[in-house]
Structures are given as C-alpha cells and as structure tokens.
PAKE-481891 format. One record per residue (C-alpha): residue number from 1; residue in one letter; x, y, z. Coordinates in nm, 2 decimals. Example, Ala and Ser with C-alpha at 12.3 -4.5 7.8 and 13.67 -1.06 7.14 Angstrom:
<nodes>
pos: 1&code: A&x: 1.23&y: -0.45&z: 0.78
pos: 2&code: S&x: 1.37&y: -0.11&z: 0.71
</nodes>
This chain:
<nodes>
pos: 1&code: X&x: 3.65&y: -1.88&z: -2.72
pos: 2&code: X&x: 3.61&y: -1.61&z: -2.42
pos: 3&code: X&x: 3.48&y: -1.24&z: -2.50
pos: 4&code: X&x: 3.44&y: -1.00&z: -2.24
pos: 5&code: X&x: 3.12&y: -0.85&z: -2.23
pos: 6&code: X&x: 3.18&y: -0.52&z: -2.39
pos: 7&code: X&x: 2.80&y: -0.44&z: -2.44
pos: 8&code: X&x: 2.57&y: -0.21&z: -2.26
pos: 9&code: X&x: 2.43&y: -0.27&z: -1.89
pos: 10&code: X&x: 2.18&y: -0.16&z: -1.65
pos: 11&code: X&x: 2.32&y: -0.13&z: -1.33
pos: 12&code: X&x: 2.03&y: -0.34&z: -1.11
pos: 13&code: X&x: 2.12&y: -0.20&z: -0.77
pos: 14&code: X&x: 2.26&y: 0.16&z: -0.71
pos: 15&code: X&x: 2.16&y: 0.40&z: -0.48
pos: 16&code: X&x: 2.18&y: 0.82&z: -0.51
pos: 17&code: X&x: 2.16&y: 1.05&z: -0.15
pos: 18&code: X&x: 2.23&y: 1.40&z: -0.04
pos: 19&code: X&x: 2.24&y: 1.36&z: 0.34
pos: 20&code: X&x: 2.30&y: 1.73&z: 0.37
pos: 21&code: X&x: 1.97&y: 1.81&z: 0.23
pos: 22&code: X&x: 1.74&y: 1.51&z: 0.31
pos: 23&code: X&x: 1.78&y: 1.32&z: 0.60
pos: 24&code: X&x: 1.86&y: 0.95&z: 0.64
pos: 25&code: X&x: 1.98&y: 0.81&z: 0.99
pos: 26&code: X&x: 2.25&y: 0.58&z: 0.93
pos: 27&code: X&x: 2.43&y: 0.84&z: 0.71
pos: 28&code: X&x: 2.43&y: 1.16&z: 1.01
pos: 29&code: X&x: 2.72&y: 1.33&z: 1.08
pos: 30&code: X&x: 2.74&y: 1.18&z: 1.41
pos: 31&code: X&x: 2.60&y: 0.87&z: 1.33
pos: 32&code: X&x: 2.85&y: 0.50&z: 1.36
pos: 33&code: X&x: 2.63&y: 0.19&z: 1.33
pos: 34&code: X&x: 2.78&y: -0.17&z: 1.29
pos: 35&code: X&x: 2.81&y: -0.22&z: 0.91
pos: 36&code: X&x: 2.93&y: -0.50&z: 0.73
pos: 37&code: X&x: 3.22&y: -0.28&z: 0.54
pos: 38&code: X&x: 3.35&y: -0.12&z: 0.89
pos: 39&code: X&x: 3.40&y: 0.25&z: 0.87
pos: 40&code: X&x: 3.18&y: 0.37&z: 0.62
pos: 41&code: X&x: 3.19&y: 0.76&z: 0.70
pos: 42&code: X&x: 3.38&y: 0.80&z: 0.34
pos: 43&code: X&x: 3.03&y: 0.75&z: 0.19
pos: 44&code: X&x: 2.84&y: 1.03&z: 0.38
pos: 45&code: X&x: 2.85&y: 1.28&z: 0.10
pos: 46&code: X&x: 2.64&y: 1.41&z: -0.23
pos: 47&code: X&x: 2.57&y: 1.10&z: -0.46
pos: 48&code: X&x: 2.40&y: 1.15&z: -0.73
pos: 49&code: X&x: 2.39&y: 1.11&z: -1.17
pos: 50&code: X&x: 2.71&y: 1.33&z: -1.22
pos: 51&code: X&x: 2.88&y: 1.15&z: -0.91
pos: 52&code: X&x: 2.75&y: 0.81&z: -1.05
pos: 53&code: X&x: 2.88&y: 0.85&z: -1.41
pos: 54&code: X&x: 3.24&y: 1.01&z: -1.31
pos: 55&code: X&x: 3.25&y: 0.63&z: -1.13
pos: 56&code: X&x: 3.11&y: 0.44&z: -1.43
pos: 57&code: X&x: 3.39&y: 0.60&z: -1.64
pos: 58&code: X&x: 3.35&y: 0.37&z: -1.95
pos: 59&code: X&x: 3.17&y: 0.08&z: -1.87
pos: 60&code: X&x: 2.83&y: 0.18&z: -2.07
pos: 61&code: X&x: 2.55&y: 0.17&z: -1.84
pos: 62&code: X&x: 2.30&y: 0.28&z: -1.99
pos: 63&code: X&x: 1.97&y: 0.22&z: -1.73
pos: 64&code: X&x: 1.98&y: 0.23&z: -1.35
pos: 65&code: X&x: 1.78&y: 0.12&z: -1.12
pos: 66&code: X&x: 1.75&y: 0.25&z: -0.76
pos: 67&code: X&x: 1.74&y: 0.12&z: -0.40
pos: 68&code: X&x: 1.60&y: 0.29&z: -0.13
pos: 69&code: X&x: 1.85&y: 0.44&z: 0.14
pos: 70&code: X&x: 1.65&y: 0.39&z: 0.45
pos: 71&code: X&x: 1.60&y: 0.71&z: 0.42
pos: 72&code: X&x: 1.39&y: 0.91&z: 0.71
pos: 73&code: X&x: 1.14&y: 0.60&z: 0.80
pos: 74&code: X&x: 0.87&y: 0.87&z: 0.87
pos: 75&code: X&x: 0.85&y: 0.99&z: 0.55
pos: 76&code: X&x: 0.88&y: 0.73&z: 0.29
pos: 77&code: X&x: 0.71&y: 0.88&z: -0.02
pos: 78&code: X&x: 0.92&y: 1.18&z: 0.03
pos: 79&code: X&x: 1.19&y: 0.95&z: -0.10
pos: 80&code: X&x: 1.03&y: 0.83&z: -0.42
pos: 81&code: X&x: 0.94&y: 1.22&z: -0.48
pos: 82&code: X&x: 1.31&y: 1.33&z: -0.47
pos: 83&code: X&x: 1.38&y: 1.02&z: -0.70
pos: 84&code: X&x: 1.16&y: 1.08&z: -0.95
pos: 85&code: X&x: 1.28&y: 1.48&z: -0.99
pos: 86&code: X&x: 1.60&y: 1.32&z: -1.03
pos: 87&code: X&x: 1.46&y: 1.05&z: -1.31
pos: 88&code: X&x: 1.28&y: 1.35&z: -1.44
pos: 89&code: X&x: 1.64&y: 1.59&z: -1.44
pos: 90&code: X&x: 1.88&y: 1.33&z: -1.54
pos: 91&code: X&x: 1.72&y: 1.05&z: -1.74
pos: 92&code: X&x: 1.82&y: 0.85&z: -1.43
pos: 93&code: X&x: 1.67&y: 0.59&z: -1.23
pos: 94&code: X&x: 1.47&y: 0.42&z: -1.50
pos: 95&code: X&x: 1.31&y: 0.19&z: -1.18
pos: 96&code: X&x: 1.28&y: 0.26&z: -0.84
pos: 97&code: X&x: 1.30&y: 0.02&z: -0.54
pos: 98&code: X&x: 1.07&y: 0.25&z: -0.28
pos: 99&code: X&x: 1.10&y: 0.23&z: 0.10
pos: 100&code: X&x: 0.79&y: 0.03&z: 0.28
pos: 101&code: X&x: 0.80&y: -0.06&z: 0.64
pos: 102&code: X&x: 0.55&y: -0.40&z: 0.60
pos: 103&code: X&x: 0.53&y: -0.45&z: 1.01
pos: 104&code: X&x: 0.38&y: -0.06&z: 1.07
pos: 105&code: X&x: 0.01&y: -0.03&z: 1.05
pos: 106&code: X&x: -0.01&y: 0.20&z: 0.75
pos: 107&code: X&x: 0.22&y: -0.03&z: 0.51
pos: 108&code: X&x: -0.06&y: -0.11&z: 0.27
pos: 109&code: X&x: -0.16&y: 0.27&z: 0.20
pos: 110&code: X&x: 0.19&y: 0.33&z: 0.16
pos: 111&code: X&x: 0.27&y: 0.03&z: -0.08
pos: 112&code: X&x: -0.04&y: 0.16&z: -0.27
pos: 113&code: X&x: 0.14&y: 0.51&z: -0.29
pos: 114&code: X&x: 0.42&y: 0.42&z: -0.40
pos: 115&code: X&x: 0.28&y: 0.16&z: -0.65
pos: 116&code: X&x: 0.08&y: 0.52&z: -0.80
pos: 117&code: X&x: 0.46&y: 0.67&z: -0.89
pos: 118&code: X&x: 0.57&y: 0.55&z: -1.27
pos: 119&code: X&x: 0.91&y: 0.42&z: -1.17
pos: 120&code: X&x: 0.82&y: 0.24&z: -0.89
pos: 121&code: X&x: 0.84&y: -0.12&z: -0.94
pos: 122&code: X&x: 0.99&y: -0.31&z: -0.62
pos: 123&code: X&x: 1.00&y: -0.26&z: -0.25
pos: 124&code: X&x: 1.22&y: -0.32&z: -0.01
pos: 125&code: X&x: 1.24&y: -0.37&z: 0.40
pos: 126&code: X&x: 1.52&y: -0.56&z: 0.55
pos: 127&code: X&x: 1.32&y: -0.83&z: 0.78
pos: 128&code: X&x: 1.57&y: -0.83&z: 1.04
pos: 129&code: X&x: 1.57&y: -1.13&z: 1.23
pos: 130&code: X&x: 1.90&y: -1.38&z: 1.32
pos: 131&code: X&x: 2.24&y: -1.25&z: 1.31
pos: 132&code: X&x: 2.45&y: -1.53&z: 1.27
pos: 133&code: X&x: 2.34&y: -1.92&z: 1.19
pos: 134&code: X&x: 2.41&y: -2.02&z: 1.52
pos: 135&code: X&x: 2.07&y: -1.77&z: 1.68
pos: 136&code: X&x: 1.86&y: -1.95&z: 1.37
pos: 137&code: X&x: 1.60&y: -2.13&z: 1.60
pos: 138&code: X&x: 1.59&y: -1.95&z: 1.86
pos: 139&code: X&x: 1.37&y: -1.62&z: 1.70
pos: 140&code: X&x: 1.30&y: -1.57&z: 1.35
pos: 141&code: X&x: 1.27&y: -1.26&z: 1.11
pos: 142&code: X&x: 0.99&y: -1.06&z: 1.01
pos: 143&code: X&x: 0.89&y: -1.30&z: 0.68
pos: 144&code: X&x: 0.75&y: -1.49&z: 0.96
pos: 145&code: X&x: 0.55&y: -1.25&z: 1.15
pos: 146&code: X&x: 0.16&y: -1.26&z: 1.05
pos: 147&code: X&x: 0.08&y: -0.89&z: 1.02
pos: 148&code: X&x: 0.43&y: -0.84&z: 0.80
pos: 149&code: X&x: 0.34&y: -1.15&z: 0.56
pos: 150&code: X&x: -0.06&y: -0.97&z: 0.52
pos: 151&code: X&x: 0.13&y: -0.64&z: 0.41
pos: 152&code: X&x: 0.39&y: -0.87&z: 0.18
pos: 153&code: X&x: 0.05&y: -1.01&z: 0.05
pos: 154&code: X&x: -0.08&y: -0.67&z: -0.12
pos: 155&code: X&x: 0.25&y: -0.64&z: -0.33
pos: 156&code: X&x: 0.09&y: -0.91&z: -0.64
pos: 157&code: X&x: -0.24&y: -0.67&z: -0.65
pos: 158&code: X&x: -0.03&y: -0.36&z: -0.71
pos: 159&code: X&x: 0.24&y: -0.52&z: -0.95
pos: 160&code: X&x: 0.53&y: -0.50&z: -0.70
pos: 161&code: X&x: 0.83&y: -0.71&z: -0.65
pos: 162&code: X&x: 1.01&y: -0.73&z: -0.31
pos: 163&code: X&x: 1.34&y: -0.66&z: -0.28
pos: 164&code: X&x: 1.49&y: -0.93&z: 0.06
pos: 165&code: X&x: 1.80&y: -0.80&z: 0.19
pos: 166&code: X&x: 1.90&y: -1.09&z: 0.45
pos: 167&code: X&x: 2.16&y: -1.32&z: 0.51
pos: 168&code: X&x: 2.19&y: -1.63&z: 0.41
pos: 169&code: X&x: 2.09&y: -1.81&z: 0.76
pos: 170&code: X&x: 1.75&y: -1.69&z: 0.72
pos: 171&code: X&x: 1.71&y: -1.79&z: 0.33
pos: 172&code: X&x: 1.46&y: -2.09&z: 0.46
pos: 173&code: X&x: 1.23&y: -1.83&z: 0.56
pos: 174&code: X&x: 1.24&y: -1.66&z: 0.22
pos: 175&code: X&x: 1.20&y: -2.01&z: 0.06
pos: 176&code: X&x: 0.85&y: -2.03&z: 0.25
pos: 177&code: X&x: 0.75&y: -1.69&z: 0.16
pos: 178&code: X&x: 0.81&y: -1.76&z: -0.22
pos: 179&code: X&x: 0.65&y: -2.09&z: -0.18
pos: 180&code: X&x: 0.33&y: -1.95&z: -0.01
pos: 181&code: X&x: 0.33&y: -1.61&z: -0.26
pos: 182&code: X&x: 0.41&y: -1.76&z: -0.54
pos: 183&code: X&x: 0.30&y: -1.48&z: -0.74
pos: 184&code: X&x: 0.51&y: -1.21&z: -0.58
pos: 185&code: X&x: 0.85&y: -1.18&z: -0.75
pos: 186&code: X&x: 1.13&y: -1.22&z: -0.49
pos: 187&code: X&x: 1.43&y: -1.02&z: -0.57
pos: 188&code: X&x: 1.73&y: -1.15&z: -0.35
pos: 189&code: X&x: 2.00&y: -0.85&z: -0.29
pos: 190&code: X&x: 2.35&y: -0.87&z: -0.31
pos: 191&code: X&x: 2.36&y: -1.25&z: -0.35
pos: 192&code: X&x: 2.28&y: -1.36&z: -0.01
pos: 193&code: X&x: 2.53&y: -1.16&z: 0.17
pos: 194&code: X&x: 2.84&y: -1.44&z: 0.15
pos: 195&code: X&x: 3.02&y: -1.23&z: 0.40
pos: 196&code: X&x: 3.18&y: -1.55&z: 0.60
pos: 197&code: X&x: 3.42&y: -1.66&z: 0.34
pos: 198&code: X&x: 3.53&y: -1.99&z: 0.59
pos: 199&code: X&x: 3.49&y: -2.30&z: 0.41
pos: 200&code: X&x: 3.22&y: -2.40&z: 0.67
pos: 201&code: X&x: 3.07&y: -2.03&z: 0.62
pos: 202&code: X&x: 3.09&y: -2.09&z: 0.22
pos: 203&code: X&x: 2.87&y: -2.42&z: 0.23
pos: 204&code: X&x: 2.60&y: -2.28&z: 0.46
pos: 205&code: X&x: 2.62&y: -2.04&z: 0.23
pos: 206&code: X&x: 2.57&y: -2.23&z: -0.12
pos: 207&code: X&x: 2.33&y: -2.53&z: 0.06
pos: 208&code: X&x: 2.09&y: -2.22&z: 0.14
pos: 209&code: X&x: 2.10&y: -2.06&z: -0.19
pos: 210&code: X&x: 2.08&y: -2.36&z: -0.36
pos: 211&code: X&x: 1.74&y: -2.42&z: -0.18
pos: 212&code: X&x: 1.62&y: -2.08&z: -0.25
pos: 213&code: X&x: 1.71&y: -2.11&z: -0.65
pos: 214&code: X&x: 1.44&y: -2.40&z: -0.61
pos: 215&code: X&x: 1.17&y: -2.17&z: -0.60
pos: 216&code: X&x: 1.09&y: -2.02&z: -0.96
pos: 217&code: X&x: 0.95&y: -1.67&z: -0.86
pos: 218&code: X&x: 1.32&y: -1.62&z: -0.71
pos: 219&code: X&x: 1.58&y: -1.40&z: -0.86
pos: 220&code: X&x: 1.94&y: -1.27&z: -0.72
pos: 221&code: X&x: 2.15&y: -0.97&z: -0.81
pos: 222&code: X&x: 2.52&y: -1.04&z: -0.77
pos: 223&code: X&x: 2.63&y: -0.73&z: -0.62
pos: 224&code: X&x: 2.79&y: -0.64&z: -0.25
pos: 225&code: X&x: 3.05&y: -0.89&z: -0.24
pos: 226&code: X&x: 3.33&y: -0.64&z: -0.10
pos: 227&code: X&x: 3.49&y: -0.79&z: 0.22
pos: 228&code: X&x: 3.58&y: -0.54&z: 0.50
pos: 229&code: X&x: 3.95&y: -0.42&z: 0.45
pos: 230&code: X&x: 4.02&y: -0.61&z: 0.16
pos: 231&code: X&x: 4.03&y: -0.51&z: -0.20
pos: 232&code: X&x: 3.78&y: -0.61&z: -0.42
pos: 233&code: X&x: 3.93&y: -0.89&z: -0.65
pos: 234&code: X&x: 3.75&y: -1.13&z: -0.91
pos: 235&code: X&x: 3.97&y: -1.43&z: -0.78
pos: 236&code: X&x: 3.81&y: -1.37&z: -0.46
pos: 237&code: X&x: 3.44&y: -1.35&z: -0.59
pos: 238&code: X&x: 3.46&y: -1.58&z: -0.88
pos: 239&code: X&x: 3.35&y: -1.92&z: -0.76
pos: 240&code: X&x: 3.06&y: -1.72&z: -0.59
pos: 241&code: X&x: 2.93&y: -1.57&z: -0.91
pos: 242&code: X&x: 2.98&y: -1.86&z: -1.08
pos: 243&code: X&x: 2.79&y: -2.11&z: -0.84
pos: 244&code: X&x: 2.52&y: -1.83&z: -0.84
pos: 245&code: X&x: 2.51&y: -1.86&z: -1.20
pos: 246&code: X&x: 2.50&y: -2.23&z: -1.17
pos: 247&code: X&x: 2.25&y: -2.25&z: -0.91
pos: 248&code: X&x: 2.00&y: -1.97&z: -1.09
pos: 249&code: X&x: 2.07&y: -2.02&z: -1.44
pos: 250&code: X&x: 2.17&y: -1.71&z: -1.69
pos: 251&code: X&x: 1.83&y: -1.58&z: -1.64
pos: 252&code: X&x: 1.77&y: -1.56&z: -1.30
pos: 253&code: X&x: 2.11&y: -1.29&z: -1.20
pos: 254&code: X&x: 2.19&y: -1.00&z: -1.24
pos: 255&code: X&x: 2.50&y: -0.80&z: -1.20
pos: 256&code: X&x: 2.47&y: -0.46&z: -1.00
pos: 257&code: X&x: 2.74&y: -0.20&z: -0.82
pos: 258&code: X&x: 2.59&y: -0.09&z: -0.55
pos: 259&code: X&x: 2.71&y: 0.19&z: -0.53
pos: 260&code: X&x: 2.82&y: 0.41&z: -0.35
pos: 261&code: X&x: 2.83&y: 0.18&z: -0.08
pos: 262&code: X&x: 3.13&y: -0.08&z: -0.27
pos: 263&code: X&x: 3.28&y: 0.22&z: -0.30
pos: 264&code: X&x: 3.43&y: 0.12&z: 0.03
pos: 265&code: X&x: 3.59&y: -0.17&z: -0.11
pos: 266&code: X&x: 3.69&y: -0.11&z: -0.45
pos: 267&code: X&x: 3.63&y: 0.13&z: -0.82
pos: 268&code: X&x: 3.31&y: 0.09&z: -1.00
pos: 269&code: X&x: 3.61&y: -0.07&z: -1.28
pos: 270&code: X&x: 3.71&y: -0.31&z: -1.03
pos: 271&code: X&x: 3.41&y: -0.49&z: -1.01
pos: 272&code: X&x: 3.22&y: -0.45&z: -1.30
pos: 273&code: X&x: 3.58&y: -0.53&z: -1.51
pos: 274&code: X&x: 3.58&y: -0.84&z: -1.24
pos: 275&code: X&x: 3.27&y: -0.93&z: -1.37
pos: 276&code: X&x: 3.28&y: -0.91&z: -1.71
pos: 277&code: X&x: 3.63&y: -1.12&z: -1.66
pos: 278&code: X&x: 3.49&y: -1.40&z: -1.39
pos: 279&code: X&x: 3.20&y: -1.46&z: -1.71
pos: 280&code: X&x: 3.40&y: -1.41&z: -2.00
pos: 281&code: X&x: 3.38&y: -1.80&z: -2.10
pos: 282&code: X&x: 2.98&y: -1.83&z: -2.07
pos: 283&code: X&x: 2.83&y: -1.73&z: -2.44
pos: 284&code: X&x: 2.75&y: -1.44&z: -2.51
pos: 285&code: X&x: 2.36&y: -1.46&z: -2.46
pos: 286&code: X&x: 2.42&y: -1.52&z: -2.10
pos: 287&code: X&x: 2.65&y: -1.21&z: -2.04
pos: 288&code: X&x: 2.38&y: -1.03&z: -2.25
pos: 289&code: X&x: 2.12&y: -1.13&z: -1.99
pos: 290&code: X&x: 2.34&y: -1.09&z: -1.69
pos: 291&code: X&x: 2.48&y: -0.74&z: -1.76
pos: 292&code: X&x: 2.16&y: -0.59&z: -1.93
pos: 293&code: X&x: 1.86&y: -0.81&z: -2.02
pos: 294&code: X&x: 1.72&y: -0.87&z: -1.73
pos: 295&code: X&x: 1.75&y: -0.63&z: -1.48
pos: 296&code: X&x: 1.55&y: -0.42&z: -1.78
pos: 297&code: X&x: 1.28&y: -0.67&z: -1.82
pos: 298&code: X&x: 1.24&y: -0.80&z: -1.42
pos: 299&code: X&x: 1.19&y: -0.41&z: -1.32
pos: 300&code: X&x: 1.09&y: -0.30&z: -1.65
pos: 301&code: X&x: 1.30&y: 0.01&z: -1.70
pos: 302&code: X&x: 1.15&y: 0.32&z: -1.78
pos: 303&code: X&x: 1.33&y: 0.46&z: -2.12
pos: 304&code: X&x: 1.51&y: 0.78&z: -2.06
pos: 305&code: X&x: 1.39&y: 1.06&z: -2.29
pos: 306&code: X&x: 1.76&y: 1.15&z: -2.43
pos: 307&code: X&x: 1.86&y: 0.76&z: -2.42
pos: 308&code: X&x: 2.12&y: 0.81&z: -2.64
pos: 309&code: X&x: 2.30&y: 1.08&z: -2.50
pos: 310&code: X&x: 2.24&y: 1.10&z: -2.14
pos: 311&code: X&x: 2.50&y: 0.91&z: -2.02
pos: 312&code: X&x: 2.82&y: 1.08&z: -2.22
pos: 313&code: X&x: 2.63&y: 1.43&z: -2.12
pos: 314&code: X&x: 2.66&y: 1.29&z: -1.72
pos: 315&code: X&x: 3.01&y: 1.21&z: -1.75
pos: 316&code: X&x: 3.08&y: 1.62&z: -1.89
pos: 317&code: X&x: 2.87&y: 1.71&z: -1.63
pos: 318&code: X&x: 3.08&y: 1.54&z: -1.32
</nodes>
C-alpha cells in the first residue's frame, strides 16, 4: 500500500543570499556566466528564512541546512559569520556547508576556522576539471592535484565532510578520493548532475554512480534535477531517484530543494510533492530516512531554540 510521505523534513541543500548587501560574483548585477539552468538573473534578489518559508508553503520542513554561495572567494569566513547571525535570528540553518578554496595556500587555516563555528559541518569547493565525458583523459580535476588532496586530508582531523559538486564524468576521480580517505565523509551534490538526459548520456550517467555507491563513506543528495526550459516533472526525474535509491540504499540519499536556484525550473511544491510521489511505494522507514533522518544525523543538525514554532512564525513573517 503507497503513503505519501506526509512527515517532517530537513531540507539537505538550500542556500540564503542578499547580493545587495554582501557580495558574491556570479550573482552581480552585470554579471552572465554559463549556467546549467540558462538565464538565471530571476534569482539575483534577497533570499533568506521569510523568502524560504513563503516557498515551502506546507511541506513541514522543519531543519535546513545551508550551502555556501561562492560567495566573495576573498573572504570566506565572512560567509559563515552572516550565516550564523541568521541561525542565531531565525532558528535557521541548523548546519552549514562553509566555503574553502583547498588549491590556495591558506586552505588549512581556513578549514580550521570554519571547523571553530558551531554549525559548520561540511565544506564545499567545486574541483573543476572536464566539461563533458569526451575531455575525460585529456586533464583531470582538482581531486587529483597533490596540494588540493593535502588540504582534502585535514577535513577527518577537524570533523568535516566534503561536499563534491561535479559531474558525473569525473565520478572516478571522486571514487579514488573516497578510496584513499576513507575516513572523510563524501557528500555527493545534486545527484551527480544527470543533466544529459540521452539514453547514451543516462548510462554514463548510472555506470558512474553505480561505481561511486561502491565506496561506503559516499553519500548523495537528490536535489538539482531541473532541466533548462523545461518544467520540473516527477515523470521526468523518477527513474533517476529511483536508481539512486537503488544504487545507495534508503540510507545513503537524501532529498533537498536547492533552492533558490530550482527555483528556475519549478515551485518548492513541485519537487518536493514530486518526491514524496516518485517514493510513495517504498515503506515508510525509507521515506522517513530520505526526507528527514539523515540529512539530520549525516550533518548533525543543530536544534533550533523555538523548534516548535519557528517555522509557522517564518511563514507570518514572509
């Protein structure tokens, strides 16, 4: 018998910005770089708890956790400072995923910075590298270079994850990092990035994931599955989430908006109602796990102080 998952969540991968008042570079006025949505200029604008909860309408989330915005590179525990006022203000983030350039020559001083912060439980830099299977082999991304992989190696010592933002192409690489640190919890973002939805894409796609799920300190949110000008629709994400599931097990995924960035592709309803439909057959444990349980236990959630009523008091406020 199905049951849509009509319990509470914590929303594993969100983000909250006021370009007007803190600077990030991608999100300028003026600024236009390539991004995998297309036009994105809709999102350059306030987001933050009363904007958040005015999107999550009913669905009861009731922990967040935050992603870093590649915010000003310069200044990276100014970042985790503004998010922790907000934690402080609004009961939200209850974890933080901090900025940390692991190539620059300060990187361990400033993973042992933001480690000091109480939310702070992940970090995150995108490793760059191939940009499409076919320039695999001919240079690879930073989770190969030496001086990036000694600055990935503090994370374990301070009690940091790492957050891997990369496509799929370049999941061997991640494979040998979580083989050689297998200490380090690896948090894969937005499943991959399935973004090729060709047959031929779709099996590069599942043969590399498959690989990764291999490798026990691994674990993948399911979130940023928008395709550029289409709606988001659980027919069109289903088999993904459900291989994911397959591939990871009920207790290695998560489900998370990211928003506002999906924002460009569809309502925080759309895809967390497409969720809770694509799973509606697994049992009920498993949608417990993939909606709340662990997100909550992987980045160990901070309780709010007001729990209870914070999230009904956001919603008045937007």
């Amino acid at each position: 018998m199905s049951e849509l998952w009509s319990g509470p969540i914590v929303d594993a991968h969100h983000h909250f910005w006021d370009p007007q008042i803190n600077y990030h570079p991608w999100l300028a006025e003026d600024a236009n770089i390539p991004f995998r949505y297309g036009d994105y200029s809709a999102i350059k604008r306030r987001y933050l708890p009363p904007e958040y909860f005015a999107d999550a309408g009913e669905h009861q989330v009731v922990q967040t956790v935050y992603v870093e915005t590649e915010w000003d590179p310069r200044d990276p525990i100014g970042e985790t400072r503004f998010v922790e006022q907000l934690a402080v203000r609004y009961g939200v983030p209850n974890a933080i995923v901090a900025q940390a350039w692991l190539d620059h020559s300060d990187a361990v001083d400033v993973l042992r910075a933001q480690a000091a912060f109480q939310c702070v439980r992940s970090v995150r830099h995108k490793p760059e590298g191939p940009t499409s299977p076919e320039q695999v082999g001919t240079h690879r991304s930073l989770m190969s270079d030496e001086h990036w992989r000694r600055s990935f190696a503090a994370l374990h010592g301070l009690g940091l994850h790492f957050d891997l933002q990369t496509p799929w192409w370049n999941l061997p690489e991640a494979e040998q990092l979580a083989r050689d640190f297998p200490d380090t919890t690896i948090i894969l973002n937005h499943a991959g990035l399935p973004s090729d939805r060709s047959e031929q894409g779709l099996a590069g796609w599942h043969a590399a994931m498959s690989r990764l799920a291999e490798q026990p300190n691994v674990v993948v949110k399911i979130s940023g599955l928008g395709q550029p000008g289409k709606p988001w629709r659980a027919e069109d994400n289903a088999w993904i989430v459900r291989e994911i599931i397959a591939m990871f097990g009920a207790d290695r995924g998560m489900f998370a908006s990211n928003f506002p960035v999906d924002s460009l592709c569809g309502s925080f309803d759309d895809i967390y109602s497409g969720f809770k439909q694509i799973v509606r057959d697994l049992p009920v444990a498993d949608q417990q796990q993939l909606f709340y349980s662990n997100a909550r236990r992987i980045y160990r959630c901070e309780p709010s102080a007001t729990a209870q009523t914070w999230p009904e008091q956001m919603r008045n406020q937007a």
